[in-house]
MOPAC internal coordinates of N, CA, C and O (Angstrom, degrees):
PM7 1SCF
backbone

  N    0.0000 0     0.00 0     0.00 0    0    0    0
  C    1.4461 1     0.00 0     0.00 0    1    0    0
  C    1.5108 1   109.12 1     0.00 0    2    1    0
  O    1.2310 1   125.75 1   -41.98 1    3    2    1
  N    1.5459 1   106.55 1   138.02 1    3    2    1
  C    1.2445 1    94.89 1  -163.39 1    5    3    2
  C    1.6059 1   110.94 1  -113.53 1    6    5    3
  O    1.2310 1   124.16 1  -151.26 1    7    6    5
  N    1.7920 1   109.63 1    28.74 1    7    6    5
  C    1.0818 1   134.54 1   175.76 1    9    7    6
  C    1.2211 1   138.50 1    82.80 1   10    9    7
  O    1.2310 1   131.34 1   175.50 1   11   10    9
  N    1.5065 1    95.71 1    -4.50 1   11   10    9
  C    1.8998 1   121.31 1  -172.95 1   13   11   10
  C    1.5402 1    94.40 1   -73.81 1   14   13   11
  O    1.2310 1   123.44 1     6.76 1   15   14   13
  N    1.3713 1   111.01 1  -173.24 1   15   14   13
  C    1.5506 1   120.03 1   174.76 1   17   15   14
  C    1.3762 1    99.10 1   -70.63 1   18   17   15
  O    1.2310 1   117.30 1    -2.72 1   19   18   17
  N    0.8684 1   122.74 1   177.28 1   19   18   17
  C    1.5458 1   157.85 1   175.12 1   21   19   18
  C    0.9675 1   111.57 1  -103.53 1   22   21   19
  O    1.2310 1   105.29 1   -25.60 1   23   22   21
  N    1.4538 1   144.85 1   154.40 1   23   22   21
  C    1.2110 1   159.05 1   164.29 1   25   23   22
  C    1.3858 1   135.71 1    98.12 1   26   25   23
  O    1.2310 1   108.44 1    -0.28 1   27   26   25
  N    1.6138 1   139.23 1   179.72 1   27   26   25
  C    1.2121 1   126.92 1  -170.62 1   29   27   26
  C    1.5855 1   125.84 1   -23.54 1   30   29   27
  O    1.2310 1   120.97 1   147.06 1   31   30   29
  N    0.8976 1   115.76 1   -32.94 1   31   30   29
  C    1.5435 1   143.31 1  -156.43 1   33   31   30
  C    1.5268 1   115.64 1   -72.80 1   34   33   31
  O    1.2310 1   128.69 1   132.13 1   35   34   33
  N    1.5717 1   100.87 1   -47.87 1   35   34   33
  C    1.1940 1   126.73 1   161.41 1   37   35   34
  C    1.3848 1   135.51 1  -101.46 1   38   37   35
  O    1.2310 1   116.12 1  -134.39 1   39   38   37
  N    1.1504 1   124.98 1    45.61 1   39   38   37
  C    1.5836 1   121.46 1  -178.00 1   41   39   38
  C    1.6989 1   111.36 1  -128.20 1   42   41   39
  O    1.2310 1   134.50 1  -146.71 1   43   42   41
  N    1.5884 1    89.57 1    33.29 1   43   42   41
  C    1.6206 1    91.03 1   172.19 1   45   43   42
  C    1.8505 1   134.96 1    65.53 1   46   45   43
  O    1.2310 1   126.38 1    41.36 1   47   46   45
  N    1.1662 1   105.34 1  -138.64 1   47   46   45
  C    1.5625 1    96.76 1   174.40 1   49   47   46
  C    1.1040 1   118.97 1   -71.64 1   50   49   47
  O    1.2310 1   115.48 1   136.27 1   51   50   49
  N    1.3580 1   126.19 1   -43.73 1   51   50   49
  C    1.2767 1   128.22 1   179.60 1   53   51   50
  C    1.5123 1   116.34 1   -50.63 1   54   53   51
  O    1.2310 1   108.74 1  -174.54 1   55   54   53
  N    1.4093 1   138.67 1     5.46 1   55   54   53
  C    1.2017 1   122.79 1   166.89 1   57   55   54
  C    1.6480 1    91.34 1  -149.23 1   58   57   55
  O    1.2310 1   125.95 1  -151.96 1   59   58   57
  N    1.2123 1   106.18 1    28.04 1   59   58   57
  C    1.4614 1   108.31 1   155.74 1   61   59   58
  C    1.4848 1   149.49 1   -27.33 1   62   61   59
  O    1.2310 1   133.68 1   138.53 1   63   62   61
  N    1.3089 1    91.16 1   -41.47 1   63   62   61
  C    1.9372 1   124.49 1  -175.94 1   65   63   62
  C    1.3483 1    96.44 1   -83.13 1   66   65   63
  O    1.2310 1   110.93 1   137.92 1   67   66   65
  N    1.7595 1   134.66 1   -42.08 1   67   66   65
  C    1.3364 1   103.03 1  -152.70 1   69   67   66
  C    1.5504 1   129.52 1  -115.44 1   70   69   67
  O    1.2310 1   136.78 1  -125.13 1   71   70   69
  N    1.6679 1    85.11 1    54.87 1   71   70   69
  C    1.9855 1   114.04 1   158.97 1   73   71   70
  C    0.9847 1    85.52 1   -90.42 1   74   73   71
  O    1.2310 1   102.56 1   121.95 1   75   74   73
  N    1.0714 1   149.56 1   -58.05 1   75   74   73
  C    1.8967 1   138.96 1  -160.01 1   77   75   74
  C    1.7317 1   106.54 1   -72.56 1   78   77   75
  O    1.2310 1   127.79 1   130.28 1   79   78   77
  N    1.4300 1   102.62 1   -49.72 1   79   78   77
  C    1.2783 1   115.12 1  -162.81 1   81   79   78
  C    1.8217 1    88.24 1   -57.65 1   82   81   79
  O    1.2310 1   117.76 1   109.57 1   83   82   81
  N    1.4482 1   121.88 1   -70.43 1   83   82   81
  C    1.4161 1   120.51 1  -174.41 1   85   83   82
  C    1.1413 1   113.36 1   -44.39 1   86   85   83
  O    1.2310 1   110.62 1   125.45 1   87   86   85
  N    1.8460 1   135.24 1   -54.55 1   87   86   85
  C    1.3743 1   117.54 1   162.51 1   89   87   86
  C    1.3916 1   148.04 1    -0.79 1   90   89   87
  O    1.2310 1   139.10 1   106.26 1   91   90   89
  N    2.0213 1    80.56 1   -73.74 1   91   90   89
  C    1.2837 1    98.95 1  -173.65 1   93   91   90
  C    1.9591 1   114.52 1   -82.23 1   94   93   91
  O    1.2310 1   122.95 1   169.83 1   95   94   93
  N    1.1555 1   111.95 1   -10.17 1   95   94   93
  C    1.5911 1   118.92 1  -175.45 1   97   95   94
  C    1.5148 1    96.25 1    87.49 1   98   97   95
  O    1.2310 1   112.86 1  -121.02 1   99   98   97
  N    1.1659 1   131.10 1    58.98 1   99   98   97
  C    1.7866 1   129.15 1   173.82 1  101   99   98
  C    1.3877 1    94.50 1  -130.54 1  102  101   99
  O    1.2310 1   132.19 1   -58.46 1  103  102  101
  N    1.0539 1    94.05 1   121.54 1  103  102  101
  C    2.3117 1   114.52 1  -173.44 1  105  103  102
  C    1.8862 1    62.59 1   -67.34 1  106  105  103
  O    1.2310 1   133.20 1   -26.99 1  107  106  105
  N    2.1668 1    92.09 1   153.01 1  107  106  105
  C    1.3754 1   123.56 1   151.05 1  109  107  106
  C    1.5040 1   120.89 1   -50.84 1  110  109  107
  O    1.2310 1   121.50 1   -49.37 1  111  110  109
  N    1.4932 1   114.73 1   130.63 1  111  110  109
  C    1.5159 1   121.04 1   173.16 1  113  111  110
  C    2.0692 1   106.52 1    71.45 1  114  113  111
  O    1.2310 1   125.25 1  -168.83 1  115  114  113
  N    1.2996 1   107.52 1    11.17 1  115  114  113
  C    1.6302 1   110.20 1   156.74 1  117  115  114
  C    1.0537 1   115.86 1   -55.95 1  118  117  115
  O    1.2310 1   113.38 1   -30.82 1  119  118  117
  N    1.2449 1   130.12 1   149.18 1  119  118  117
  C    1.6128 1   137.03 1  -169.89 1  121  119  118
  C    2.4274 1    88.53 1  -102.32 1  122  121  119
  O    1.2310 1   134.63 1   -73.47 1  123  122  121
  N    1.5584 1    89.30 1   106.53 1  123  122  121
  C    1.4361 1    94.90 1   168.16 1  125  123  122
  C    1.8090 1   122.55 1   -67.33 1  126  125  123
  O    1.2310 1   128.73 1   172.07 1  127  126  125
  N    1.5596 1   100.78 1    -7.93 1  127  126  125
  C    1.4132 1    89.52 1  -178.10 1  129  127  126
  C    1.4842 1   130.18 1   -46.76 1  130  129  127
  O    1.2310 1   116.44 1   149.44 1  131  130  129
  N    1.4133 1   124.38 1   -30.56 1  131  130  129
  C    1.2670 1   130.65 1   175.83 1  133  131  130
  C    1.2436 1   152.06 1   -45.15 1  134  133  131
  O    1.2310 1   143.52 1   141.70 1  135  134  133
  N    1.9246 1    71.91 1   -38.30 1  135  134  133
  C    1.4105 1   124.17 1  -152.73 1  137  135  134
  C    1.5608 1   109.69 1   -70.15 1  138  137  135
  O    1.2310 1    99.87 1   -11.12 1  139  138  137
  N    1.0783 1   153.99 1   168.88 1  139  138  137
  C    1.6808 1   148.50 1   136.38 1  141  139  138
  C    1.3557 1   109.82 1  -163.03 1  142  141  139
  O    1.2310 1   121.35 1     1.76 1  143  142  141
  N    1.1898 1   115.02 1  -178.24 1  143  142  141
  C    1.7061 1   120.52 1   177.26 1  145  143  142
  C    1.3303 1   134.16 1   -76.47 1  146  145  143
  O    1.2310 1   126.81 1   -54.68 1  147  146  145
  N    1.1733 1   104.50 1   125.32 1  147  146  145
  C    1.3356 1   107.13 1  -160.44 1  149  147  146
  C    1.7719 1   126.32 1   -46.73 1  150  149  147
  O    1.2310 1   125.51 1  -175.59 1  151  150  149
  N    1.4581 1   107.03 1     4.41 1  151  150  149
  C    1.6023 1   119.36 1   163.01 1  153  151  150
  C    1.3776 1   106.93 1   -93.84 1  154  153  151
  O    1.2310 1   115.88 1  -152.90 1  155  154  153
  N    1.1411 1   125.43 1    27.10 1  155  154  153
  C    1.4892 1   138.54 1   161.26 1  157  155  154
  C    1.3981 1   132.03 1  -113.62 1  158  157  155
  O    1.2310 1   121.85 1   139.22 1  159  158  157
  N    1.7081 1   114.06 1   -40.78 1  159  158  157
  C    1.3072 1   140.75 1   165.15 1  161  159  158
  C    1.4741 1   110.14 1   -15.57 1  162  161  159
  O    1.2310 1   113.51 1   155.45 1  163  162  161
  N    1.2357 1   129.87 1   -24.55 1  163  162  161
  C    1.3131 1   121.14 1  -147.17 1  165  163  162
  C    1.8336 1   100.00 1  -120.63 1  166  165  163
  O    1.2310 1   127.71 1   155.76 1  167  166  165
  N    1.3785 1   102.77 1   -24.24 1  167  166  165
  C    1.4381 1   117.31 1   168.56 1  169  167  166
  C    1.6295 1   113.82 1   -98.27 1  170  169  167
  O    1.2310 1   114.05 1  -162.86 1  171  170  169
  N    1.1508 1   128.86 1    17.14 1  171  170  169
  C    1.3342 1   152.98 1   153.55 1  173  171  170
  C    1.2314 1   126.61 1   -90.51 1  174  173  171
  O    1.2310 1   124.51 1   125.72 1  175  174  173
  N    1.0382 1   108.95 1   -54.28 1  175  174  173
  C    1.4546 1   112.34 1  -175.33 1  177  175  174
  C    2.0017 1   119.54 1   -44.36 1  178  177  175
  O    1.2310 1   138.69 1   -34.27 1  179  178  177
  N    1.2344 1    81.38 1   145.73 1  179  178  177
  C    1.8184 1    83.52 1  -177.27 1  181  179  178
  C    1.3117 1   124.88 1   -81.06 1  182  181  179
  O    1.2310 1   126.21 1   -58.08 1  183  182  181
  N    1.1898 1   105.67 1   121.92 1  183  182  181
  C    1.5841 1    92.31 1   159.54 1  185  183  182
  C    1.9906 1    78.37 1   122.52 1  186  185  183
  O    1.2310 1   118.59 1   149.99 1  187  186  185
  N    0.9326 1   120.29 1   -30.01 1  187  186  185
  C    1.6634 1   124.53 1  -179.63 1  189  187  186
  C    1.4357 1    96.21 1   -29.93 1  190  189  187
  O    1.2310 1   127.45 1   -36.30 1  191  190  189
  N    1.6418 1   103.26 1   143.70 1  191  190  189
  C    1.4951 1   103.10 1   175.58 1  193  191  190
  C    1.3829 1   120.05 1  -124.39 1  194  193  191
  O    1.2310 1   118.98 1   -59.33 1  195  194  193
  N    1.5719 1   119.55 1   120.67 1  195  194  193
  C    2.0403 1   111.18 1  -160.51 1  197  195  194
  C    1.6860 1   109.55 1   -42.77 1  198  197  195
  O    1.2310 1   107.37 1    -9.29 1  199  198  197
  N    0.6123 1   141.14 1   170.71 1  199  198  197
  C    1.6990 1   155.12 1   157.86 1  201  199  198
  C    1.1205 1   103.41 1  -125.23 1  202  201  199
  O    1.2310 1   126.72 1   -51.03 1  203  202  201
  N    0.9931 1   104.68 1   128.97 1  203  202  201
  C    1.8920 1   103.75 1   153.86 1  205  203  202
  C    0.8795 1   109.42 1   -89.26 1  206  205  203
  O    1.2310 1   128.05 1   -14.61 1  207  206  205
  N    2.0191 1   102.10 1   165.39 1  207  206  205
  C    1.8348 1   112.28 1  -156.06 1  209  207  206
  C    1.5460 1    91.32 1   -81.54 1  210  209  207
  O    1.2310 1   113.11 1     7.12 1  211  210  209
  N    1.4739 1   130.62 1  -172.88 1  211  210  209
  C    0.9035 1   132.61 1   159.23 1  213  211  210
  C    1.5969 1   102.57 1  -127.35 1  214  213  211
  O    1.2310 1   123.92 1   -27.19 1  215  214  213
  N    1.6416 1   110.09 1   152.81 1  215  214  213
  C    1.6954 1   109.13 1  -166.15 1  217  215  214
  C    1.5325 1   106.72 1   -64.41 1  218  217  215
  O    1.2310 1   116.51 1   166.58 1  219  218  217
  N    1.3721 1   124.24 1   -13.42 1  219  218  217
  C    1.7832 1   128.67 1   166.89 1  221  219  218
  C    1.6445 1   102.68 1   -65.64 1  222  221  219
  O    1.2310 1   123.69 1   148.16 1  223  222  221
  N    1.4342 1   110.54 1   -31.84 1  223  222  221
  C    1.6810 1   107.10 1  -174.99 1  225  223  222
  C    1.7090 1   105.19 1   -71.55 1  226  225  223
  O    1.2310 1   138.63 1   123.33 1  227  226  225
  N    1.4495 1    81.49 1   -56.67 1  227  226  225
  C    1.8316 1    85.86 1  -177.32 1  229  227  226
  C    1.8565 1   115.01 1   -47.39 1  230  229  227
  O    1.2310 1   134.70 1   126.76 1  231  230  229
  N    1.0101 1    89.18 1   -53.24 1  231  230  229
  C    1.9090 1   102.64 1   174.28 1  233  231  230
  C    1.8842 1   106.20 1   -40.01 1  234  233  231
  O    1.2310 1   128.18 1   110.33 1  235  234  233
  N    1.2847 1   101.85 1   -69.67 1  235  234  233
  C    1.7613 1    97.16 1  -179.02 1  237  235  234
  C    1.4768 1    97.82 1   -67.27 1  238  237  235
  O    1.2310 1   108.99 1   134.96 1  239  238  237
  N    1.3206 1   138.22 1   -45.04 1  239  238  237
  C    1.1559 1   114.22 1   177.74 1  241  239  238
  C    1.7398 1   128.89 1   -43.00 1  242  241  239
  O    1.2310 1   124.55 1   152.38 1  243  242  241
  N    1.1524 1   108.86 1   -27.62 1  243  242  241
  C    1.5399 1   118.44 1  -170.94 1  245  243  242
  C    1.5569 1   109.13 1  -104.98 1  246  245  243
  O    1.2310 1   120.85 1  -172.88 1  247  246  245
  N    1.0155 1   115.99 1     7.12 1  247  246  245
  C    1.8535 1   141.30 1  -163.53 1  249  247  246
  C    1.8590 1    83.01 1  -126.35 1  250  249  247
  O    1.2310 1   118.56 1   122.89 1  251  250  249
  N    1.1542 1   120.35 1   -57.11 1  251  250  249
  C    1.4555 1   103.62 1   171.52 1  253  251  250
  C    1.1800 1   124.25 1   -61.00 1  254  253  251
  O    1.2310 1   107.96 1   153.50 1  255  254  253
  N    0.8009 1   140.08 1   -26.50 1  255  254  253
  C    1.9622 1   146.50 1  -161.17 1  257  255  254
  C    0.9424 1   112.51 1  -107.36 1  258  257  255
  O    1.2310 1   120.60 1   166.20 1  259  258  257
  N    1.6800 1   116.45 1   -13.80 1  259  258  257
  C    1.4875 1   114.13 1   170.55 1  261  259  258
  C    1.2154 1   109.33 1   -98.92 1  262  261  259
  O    1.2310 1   119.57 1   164.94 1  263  262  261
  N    1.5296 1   118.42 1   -15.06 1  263  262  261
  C    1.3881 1   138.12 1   171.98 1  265  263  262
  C    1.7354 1   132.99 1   -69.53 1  266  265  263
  O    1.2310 1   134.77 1   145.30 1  267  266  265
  N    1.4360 1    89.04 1   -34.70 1  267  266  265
  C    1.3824 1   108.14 1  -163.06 1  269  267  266
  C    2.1589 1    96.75 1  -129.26 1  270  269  267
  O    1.2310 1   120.02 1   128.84 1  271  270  269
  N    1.0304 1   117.57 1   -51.16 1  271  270  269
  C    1.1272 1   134.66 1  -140.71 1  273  271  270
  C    1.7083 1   134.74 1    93.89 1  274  273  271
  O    1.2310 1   115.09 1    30.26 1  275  274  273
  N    1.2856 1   126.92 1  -149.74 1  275  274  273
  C    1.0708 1   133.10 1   169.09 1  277  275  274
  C    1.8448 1   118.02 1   -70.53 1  278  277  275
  O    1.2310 1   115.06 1  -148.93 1  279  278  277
  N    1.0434 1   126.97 1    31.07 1  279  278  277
  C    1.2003 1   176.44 1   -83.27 1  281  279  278
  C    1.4412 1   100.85 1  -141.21 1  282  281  279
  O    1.2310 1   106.76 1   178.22 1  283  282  281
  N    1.5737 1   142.23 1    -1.78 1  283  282  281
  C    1.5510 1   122.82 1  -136.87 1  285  283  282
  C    0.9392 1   113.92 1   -58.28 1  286  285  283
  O    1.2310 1   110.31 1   134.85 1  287  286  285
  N    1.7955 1   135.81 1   -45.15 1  287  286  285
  C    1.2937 1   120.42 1  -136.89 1  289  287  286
  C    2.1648 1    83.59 1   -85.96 1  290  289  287
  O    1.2310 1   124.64 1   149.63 1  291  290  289
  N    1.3378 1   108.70 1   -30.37 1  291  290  289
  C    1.7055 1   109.56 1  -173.85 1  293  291  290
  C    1.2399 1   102.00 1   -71.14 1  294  293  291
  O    1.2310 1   109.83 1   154.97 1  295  294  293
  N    1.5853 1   136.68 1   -25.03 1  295  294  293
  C    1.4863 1   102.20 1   171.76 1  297  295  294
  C    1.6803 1   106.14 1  -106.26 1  298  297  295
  O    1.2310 1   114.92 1  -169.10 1  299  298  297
  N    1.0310 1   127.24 1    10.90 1  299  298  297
  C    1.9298 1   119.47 1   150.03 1  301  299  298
  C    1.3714 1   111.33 1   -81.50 1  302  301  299
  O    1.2310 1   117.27 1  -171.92 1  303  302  301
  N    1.3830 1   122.79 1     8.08 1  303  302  301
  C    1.3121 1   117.81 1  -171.26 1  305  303  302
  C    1.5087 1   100.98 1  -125.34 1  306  305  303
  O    1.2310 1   121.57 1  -179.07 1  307  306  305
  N    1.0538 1   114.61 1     0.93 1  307  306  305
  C    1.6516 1   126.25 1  -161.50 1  309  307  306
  C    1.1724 1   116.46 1  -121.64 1  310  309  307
  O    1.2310 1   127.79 1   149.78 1  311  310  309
  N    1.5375 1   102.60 1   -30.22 1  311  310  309
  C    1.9766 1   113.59 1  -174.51 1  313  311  310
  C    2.1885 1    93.14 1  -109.30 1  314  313  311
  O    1.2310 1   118.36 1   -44.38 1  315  314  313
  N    1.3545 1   120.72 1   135.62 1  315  314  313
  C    0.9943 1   108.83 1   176.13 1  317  315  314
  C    1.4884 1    89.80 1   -97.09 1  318  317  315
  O    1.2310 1   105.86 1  -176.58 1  319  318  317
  N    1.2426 1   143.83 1     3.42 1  319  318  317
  C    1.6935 1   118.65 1  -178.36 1  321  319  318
  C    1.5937 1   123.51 1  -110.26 1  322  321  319
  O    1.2310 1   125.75 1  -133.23 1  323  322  321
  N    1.9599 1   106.55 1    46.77 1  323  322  321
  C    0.9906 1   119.45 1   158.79 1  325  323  322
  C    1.6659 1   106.24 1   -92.83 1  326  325  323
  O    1.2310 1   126.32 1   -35.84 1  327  326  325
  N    1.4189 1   105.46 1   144.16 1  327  326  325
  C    1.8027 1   122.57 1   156.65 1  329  327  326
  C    1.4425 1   114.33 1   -32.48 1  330  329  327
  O    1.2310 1   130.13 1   -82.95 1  331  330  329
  N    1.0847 1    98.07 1    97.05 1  331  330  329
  C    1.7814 1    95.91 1   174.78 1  333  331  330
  C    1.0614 1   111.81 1   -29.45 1  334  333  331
  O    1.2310 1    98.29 1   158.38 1  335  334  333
  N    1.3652 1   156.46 1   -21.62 1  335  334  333
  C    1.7264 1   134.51 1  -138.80 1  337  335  334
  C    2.2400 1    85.65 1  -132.50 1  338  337  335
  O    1.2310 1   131.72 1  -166.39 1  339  338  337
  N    1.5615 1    94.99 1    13.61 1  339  338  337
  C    1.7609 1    89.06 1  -172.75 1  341  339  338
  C    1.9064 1    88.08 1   -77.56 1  342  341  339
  O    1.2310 1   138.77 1   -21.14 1  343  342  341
  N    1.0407 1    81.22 1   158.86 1  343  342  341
  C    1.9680 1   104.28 1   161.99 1  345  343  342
  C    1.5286 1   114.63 1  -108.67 1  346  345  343
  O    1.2310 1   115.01 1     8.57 1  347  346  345
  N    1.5148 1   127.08 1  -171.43 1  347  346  345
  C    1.0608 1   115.10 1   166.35 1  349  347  346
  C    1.2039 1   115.37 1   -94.81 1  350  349  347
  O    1.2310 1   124.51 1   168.10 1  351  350  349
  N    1.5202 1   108.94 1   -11.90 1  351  350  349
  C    1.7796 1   125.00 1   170.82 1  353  351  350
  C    1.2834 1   119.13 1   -50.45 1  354  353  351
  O    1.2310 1   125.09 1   133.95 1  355  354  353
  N    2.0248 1   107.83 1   -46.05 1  355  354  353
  C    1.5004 1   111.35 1   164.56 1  357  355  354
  C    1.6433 1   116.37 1   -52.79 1  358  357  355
  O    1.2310 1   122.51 1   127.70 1  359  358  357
  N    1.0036 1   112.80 1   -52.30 1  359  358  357
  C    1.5120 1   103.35 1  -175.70 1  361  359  358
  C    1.3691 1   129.36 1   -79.91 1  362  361  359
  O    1.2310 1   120.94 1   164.81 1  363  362  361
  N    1.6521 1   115.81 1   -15.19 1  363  362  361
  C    1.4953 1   100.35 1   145.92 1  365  363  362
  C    1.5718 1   117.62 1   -72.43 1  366  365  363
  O    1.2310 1   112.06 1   140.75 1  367  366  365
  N    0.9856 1   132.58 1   -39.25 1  367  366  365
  C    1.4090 1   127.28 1   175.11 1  369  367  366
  C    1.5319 1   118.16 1   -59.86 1  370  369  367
  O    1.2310 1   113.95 1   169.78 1  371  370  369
  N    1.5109 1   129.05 1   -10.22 1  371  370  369
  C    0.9708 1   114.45 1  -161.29 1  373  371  370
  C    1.8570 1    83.62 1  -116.84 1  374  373  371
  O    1.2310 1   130.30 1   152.95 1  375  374  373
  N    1.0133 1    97.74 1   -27.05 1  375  374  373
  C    1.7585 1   100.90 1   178.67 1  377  375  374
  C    1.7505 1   111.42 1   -57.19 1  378  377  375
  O    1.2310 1   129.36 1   142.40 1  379  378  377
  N    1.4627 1    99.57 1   -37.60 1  379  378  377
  C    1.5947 1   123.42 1  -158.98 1  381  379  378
  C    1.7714 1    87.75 1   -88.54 1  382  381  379
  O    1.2310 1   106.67 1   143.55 1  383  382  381
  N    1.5343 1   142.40 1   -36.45 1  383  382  381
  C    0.9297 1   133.30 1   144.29 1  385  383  382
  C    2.0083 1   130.24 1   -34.23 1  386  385  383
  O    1.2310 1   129.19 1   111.10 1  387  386  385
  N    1.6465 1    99.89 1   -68.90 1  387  386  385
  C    1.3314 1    93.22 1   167.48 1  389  387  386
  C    1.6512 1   137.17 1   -42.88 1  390  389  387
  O    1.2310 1   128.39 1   146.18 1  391  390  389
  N    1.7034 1   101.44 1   -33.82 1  391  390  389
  C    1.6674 1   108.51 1  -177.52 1  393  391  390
  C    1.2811 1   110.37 1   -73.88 1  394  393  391
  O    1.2310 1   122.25 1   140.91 1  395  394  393
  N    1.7949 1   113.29 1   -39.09 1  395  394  393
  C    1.0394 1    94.17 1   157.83 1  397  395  394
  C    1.6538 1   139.67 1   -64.42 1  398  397  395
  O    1.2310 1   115.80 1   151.85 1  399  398  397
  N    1.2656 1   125.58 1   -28.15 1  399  398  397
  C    1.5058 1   132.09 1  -174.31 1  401  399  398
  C    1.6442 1    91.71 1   -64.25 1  402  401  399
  O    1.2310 1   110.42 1   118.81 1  403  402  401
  N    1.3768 1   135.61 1   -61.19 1  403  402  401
  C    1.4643 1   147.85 1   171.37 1  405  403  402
  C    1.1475 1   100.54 1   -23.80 1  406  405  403
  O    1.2310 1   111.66 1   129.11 1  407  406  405
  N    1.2292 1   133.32 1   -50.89 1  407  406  405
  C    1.6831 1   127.63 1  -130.27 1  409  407  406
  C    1.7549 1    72.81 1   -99.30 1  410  409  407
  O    1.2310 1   121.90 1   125.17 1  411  410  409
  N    1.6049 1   113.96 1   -54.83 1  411  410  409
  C    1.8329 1   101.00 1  -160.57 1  413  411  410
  C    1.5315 1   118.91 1   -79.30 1  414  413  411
  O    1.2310 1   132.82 1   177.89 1  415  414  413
  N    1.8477 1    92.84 1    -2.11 1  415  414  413
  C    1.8071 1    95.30 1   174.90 1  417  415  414
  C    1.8117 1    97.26 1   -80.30 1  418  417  415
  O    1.2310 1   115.96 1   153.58 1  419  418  417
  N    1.4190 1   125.28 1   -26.42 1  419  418  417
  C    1.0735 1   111.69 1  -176.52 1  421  419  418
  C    1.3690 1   112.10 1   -87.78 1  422  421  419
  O    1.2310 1   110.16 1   152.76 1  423  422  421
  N    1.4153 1   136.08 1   -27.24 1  423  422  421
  C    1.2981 1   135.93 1   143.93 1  425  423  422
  C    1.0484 1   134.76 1     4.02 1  426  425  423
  O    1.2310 1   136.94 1   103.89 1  427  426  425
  N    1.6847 1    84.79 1   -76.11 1  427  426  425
  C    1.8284 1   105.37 1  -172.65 1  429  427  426
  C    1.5137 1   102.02 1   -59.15 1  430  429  427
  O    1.2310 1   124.22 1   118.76 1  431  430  429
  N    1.6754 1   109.51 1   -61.24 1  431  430  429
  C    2.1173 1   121.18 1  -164.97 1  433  431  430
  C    1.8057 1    91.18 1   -45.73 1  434  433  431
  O    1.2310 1   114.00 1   173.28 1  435  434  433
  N    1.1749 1   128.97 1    -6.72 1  435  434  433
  C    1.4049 1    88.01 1  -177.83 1  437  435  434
  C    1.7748 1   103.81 1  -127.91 1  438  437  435
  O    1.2310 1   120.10 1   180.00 1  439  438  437

């Protein structure tokens, strides 16, 4: 004993994790896979149902990025004529979709 207190506090690596774990409200030895940041929560959730974009979405989407840049949460927060249930996750993913469709429509023309 190396004279310090005793207890949780002190037992080294083995209870390493649970300053984060207590933070965040995750009981010790929880499996974090589930888990992510709470600017995700909303594109997690179960039972969520896809929408498709509509070409008015795509339009402010591409009116945002030239506006703002890569920007998500400032241009879903900036344009009111996104789908309520979008994230900013949808619109990088759906942006990161279009560059790709761009890149293989220009592909193919040549």
């Amino acid at each position: 004993n190396d004279g310090g207190p005793a207890g949780p506090a002190n037992q080294g690596p083995a209870n390493a994790g649970s300053a984060f774990t207590d933070q965040h409200g995750i009981a010790d030895g929880a499996s974090l896979g589930n888990l992510g940041p709470p600017a995700y929560a909303s594109a997690w959730q179960p039972g969520r149902k896809r929408t498709r974009w509509s070409p008015d979405e795509e339009k402010l989407l591409v009116k945002g990025v030239t506006e703002y840049g890569p920007k998500w949460t400032t241009i879903l927060c900036s344009f009111g004529g996104f789908h309520h249930d979008r994230t900013s996750i949808d619109l990088k993913d759906k942006w990161r979709n279009l560059c790709k469709a761009r890149e293989a429509a220009t592909t193919e023309a040549t």
